[in-house]
FIFI-846644 format. One record per residue: residue number from 1; residue in one letter; x, y, z of N, C-alpha, C, CB in turn. Coordinates in Angstrom, 2 decimals, padded with zeros to 5 digits. Glycine has a CB too. Example, Ala and Ser with C-alpha at 12.3 -4.5 7.8 and 13.67 -1.06 7.14 Angstrom:
<recs>
+-----+---------+---------+---------+---------+---------+---------+---------+---------+---------+---------+---------+---------+---------+
! num ! residuo !     n.x !     n.y !     n.z !    ca.x !    ca.y !    ca.z !     c.x !     c.y !     c.z !    cb.x !    cb.y !    cb.z !
+-----+---------+---------+---------+---------+---------+---------+---------+---------+---------+---------+---------+---------+---------+
!   1 !       a !  013.19 ! -005.69 !  007.80 !  012.30 ! -004.50 !  007.80 !  013.20 ! -003.30 !  007.80 !  011.31 ! -004.47 !  009.05 !
!   2 !       s !  012.85 ! -002.25 !  007.08 !  013.67 ! -001.06 !  007.14 !  012.90 !  000.03 !  007.87 !  014.08 ! -000.60 !  005.72 !
+-----+---------+---------+---------+---------+---------+---------+---------+---------+---------+---------+---------+---------+---------+
</recs>
This chain:
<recs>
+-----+---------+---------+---------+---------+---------+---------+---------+---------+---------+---------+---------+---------+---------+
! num ! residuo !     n.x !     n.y !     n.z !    ca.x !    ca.y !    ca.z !     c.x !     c.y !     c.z !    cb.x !    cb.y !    cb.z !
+-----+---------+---------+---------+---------+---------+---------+---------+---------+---------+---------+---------+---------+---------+
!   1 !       x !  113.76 !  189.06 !  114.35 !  113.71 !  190.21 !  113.45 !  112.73 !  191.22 !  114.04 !  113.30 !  189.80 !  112.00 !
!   2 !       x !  113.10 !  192.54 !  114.41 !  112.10 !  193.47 !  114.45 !  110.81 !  193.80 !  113.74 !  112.61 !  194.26 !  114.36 !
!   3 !       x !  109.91 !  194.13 !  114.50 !  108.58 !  194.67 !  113.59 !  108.97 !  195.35 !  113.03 !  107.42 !  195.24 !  114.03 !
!   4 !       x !  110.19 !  196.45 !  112.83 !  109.59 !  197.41 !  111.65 !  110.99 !  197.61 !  110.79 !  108.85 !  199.11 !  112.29 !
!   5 !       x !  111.16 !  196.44 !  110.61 !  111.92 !  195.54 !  109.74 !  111.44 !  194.08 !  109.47 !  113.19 !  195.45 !  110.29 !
!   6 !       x !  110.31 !  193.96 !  108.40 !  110.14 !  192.37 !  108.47 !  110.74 !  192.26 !  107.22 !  108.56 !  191.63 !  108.63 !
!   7 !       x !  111.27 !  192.81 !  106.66 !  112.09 !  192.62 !  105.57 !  113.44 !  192.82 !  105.27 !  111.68 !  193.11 !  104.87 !
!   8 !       x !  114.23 !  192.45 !  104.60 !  115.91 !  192.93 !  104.68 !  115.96 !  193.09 !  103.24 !  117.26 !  191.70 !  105.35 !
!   9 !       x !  116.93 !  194.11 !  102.61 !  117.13 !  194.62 !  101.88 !  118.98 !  194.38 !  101.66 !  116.40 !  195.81 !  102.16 !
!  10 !       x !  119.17 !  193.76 !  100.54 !  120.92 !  193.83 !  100.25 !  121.40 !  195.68 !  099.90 !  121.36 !  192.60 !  098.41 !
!  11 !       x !  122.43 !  195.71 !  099.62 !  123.24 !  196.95 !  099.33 !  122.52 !  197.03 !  097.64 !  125.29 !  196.71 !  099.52 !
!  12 !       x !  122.26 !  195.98 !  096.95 !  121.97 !  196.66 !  095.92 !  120.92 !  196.64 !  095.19 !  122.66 !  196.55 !  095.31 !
!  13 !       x !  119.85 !  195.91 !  095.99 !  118.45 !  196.29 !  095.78 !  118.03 !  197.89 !  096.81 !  117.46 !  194.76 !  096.32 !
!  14 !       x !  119.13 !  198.25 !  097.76 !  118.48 !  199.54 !  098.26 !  119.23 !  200.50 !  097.17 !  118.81 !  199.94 !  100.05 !
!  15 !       x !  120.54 !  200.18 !  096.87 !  120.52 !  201.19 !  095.41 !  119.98 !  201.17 !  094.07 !  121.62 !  201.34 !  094.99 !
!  16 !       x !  119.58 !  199.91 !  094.05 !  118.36 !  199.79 !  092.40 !  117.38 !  200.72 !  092.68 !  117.31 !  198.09 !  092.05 !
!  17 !       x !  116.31 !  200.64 !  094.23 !  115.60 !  201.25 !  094.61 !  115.64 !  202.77 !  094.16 !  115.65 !  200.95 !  095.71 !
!  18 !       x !  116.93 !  203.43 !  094.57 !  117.19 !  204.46 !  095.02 !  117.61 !  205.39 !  093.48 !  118.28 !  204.20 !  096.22 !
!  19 !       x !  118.15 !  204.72 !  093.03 !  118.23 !  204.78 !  091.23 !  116.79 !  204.81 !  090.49 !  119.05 !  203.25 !  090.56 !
!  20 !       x !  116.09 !  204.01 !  090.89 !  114.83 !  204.12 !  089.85 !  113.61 !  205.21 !  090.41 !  114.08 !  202.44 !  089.66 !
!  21 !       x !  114.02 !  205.50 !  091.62 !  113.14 !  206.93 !  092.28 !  113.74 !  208.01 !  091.33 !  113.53 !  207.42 !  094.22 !
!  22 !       x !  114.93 !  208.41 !  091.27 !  115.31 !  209.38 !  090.59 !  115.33 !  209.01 !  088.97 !  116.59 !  209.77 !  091.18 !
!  23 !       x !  115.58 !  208.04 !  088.54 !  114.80 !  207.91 !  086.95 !  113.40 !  208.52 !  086.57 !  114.52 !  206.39 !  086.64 !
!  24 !       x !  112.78 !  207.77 !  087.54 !  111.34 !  207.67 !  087.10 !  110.89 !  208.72 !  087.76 !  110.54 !  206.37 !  087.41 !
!  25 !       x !  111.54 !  210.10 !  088.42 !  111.37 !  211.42 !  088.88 !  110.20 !  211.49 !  089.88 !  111.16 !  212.34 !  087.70 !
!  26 !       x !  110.20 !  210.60 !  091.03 !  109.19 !  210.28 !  092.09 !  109.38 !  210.65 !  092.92 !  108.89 !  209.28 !  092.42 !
!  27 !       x !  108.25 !  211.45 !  093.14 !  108.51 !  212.47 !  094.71 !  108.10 !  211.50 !  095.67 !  107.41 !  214.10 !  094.98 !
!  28 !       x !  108.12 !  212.10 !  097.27 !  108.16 !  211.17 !  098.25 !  106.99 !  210.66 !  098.50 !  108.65 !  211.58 !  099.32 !
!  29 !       x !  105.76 !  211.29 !  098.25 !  104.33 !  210.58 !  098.30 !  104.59 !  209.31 !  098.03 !  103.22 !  211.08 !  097.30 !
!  30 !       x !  105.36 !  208.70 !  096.22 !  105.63 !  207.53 !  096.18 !  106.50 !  206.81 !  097.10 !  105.96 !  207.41 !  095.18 !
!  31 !       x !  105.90 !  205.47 !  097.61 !  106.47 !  204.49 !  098.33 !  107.13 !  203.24 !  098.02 !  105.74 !  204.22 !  098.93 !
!  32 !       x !  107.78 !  202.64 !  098.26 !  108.12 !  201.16 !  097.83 !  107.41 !  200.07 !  098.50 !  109.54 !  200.85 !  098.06 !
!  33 !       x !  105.91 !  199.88 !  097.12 !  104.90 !  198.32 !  097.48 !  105.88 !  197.30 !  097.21 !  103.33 !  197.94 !  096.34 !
!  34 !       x !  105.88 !  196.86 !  098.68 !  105.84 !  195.02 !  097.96 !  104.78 !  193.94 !  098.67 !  107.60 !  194.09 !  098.28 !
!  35 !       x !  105.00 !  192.61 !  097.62 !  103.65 !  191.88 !  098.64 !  103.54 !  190.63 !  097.55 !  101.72 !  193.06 !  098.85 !
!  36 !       x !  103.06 !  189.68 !  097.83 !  102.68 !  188.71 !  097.26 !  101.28 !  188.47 !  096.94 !  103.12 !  187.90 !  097.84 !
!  37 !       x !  101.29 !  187.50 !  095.02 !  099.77 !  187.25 !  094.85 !  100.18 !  186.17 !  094.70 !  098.78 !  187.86 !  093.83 !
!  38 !       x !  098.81 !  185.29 !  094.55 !  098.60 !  183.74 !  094.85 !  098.23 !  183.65 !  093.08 !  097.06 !  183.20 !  096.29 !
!  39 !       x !  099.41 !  182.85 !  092.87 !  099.04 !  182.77 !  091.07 !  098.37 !  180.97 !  090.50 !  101.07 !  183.11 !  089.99 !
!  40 !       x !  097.76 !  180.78 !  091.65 !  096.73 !  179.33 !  091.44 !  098.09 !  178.61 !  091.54 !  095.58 !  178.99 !  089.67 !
!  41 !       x !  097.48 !  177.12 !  091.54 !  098.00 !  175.86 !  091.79 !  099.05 !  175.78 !  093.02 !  098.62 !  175.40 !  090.51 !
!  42 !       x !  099.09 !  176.41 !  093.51 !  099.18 !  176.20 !  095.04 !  100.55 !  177.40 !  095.15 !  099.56 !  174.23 !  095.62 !
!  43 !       x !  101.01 !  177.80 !  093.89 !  102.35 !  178.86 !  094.22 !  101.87 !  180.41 !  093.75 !  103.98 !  178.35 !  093.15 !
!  44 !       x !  102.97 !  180.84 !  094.30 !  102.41 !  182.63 !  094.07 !  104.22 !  183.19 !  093.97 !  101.15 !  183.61 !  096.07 !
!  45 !       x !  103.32 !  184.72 !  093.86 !  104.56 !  185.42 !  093.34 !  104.88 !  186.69 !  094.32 !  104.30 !  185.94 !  091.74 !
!  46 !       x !  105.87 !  187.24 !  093.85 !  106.07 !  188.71 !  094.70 !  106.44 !  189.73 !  093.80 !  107.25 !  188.71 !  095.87 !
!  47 !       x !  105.96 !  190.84 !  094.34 !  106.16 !  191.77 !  093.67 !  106.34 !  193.32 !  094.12 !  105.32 !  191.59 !  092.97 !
!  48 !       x !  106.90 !  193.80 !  093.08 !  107.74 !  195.45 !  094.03 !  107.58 !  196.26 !  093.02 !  109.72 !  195.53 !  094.57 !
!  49 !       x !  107.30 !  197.19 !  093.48 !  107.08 !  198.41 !  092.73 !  107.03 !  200.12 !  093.56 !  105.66 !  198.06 !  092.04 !
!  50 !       x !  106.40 !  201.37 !  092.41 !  106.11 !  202.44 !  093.78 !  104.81 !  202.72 !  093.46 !  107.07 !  203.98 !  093.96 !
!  51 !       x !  104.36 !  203.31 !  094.50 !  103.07 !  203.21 !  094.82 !  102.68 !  204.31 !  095.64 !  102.81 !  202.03 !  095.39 !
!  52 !       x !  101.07 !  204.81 !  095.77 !  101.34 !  205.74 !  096.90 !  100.37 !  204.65 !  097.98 !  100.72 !  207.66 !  096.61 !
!  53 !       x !  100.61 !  205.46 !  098.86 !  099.99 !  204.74 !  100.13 !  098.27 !  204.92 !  100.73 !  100.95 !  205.27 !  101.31 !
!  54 !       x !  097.59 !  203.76 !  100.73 !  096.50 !  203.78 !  101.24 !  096.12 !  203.43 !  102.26 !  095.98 !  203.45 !  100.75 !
!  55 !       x !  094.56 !  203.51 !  103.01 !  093.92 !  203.42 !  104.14 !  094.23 !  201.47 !  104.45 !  092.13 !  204.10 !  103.88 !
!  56 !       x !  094.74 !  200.90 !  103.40 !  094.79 !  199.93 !  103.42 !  096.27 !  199.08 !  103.04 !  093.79 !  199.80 !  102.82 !
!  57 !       x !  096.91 !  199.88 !  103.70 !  098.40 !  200.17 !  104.04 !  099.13 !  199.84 !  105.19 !  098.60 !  201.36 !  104.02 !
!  58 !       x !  100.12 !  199.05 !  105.68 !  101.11 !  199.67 !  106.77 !  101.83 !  199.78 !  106.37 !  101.49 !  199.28 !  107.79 !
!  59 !       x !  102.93 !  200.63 !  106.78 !  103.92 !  201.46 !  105.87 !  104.93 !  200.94 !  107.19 !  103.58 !  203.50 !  105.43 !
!  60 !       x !  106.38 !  200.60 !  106.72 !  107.60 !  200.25 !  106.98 !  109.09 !  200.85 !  106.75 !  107.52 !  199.34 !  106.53 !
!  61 !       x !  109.68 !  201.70 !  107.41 !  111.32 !  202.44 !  107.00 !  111.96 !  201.28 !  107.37 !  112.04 !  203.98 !  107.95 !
!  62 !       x !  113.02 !  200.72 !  106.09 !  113.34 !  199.98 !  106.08 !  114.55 !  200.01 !  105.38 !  112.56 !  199.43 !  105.93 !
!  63 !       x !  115.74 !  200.99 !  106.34 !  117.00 !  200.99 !  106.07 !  116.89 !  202.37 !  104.84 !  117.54 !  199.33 !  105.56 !
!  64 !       x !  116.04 !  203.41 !  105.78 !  116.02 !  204.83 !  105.02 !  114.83 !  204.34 !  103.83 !  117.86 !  205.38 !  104.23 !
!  65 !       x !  114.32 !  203.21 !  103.86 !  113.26 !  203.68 !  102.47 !  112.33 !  203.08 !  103.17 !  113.45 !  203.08 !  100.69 !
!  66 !       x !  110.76 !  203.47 !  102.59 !  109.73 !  203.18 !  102.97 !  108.93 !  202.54 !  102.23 !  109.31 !  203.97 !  103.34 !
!  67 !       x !  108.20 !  201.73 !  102.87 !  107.66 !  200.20 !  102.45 !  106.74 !  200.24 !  102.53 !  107.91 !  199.05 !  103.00 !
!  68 !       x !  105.68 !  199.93 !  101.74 !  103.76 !  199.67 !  101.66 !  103.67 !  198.42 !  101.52 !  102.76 !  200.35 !  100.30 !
!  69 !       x !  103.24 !  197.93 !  102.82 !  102.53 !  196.46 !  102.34 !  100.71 !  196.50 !  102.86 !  103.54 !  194.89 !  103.37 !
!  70 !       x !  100.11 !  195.94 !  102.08 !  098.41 !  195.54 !  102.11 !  098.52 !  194.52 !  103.92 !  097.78 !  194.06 !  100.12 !
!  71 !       x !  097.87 !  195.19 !  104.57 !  097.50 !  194.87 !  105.82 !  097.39 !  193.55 !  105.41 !  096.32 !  195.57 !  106.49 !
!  72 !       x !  098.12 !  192.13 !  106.18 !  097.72 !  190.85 !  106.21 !  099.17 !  190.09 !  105.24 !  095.98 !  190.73 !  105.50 !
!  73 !       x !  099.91 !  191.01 !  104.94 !  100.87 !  190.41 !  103.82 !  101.85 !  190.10 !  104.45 !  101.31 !  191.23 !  102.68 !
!  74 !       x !  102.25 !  191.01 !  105.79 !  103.57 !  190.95 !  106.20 !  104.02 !  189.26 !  107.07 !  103.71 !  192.40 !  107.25 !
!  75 !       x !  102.68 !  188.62 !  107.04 !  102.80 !  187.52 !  107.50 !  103.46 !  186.23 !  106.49 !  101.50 !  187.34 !  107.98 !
!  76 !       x !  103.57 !  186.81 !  105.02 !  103.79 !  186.11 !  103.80 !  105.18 !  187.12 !  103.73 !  102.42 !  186.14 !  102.46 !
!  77 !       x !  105.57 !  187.32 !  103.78 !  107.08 !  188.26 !  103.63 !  107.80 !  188.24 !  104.33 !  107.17 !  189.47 !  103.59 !
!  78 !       x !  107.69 !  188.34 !  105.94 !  108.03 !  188.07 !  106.98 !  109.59 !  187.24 !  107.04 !  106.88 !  187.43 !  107.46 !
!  79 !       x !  110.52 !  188.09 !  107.37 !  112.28 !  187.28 !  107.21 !  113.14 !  187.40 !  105.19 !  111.83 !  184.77 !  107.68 !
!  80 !       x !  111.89 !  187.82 !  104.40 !  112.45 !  187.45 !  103.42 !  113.82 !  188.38 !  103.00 !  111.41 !  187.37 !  102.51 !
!  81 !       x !  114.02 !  188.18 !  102.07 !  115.34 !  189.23 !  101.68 !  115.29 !  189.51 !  100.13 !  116.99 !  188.47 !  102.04 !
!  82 !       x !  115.35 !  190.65 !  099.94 !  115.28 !  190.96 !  098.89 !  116.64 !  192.22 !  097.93 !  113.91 !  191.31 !  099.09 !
!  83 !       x !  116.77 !  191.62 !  096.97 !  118.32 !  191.57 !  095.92 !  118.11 !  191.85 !  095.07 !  119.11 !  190.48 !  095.53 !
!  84 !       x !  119.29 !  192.60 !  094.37 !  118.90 !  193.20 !  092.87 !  120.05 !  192.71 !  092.25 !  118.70 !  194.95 !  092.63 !
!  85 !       x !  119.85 !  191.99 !  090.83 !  120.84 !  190.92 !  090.45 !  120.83 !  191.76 !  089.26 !  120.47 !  189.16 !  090.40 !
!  86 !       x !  122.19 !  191.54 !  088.31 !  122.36 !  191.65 !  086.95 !  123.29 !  191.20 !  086.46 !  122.35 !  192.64 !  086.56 !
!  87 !       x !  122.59 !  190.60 !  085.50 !  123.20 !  189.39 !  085.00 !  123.28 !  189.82 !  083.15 !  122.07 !  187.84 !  085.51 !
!  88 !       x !  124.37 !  188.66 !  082.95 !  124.07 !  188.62 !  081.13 !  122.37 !  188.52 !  080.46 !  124.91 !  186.97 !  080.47 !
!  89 !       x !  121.88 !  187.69 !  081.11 !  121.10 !  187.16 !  080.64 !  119.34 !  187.24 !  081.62 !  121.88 !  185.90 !  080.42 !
!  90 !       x !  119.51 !  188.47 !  083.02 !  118.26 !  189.11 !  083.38 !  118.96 !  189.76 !  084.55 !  116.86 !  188.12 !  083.68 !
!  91 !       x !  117.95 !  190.37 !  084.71 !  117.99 !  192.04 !  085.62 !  116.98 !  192.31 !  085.83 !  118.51 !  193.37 !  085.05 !
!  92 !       x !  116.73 !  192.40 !  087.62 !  115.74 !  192.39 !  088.28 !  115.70 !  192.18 !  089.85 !  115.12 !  191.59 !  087.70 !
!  93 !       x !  114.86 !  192.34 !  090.70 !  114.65 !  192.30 !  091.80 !  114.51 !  190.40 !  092.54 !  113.41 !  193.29 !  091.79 !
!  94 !       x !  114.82 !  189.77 !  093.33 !  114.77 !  188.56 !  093.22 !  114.48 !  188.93 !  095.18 !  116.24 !  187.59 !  092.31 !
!  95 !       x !  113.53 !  187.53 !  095.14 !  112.90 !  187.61 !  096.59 !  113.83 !  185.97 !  097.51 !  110.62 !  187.42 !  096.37 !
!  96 !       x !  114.44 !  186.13 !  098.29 !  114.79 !  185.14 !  098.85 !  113.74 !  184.84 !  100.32 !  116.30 !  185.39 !  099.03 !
!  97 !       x !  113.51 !  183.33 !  100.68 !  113.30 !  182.53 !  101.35 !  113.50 !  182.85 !  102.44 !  113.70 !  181.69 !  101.08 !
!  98 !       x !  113.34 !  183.00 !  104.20 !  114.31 !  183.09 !  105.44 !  114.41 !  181.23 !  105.35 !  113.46 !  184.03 !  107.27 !
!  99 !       x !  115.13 !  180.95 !  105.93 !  115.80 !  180.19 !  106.19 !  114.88 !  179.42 !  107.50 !  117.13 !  180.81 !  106.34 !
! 100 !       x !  114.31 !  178.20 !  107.59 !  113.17 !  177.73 !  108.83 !  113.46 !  176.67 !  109.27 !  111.71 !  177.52 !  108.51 !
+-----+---------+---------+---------+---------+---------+---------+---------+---------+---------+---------+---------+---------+---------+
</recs>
């Protein structure tokens, strides 16, 4: 996988993306954070949102959109894939595994 792609994106998490920029009326300063926290007992979580970008940033185009991750994360993200599901019963962004 390329460096400046450590992430993959399906067809419809880049249009959830692309839908909730223009909802939520976000100019381009805002970026798309993602990144993982460590939620104790040995598992953690991920998480996506927009954000603007800091000194404590590398920033990623990643299939026309741009990506903020916290320097040190991309080593925890690295291959994953990320999907936007909707379902009867939830709707949301879902982080898949690479495959090892």
């Amino acid at each position: 996988m390329e460096l400046s792609k450590p992430i993959l994106l399906t067809d419809a998490a880049k249009q959830a993306l692309k839908s909730m920029r223009i909802a939520y009326k976000l100019d381009e300063k805002h970026k798309v954070r993602v990144g993982m926290r460590g939620s104790g007992c040995g598992s953690s979580s991920y998480f996506l949102g927009f954000d603007i970008k800091t000194d404590k940033d590398d920033s990623y185009n990643i299939d026309g959109i741009e990506f903020l991750m916290q320097k040190g994360q991309m080593m925890h993200l690295l291959g994953y894939t990320i999907d936007f599901v909707e379902e009867a019963s939830t709707k949301g962004f879902v982080f898949f595994a690479p495959e090892r």
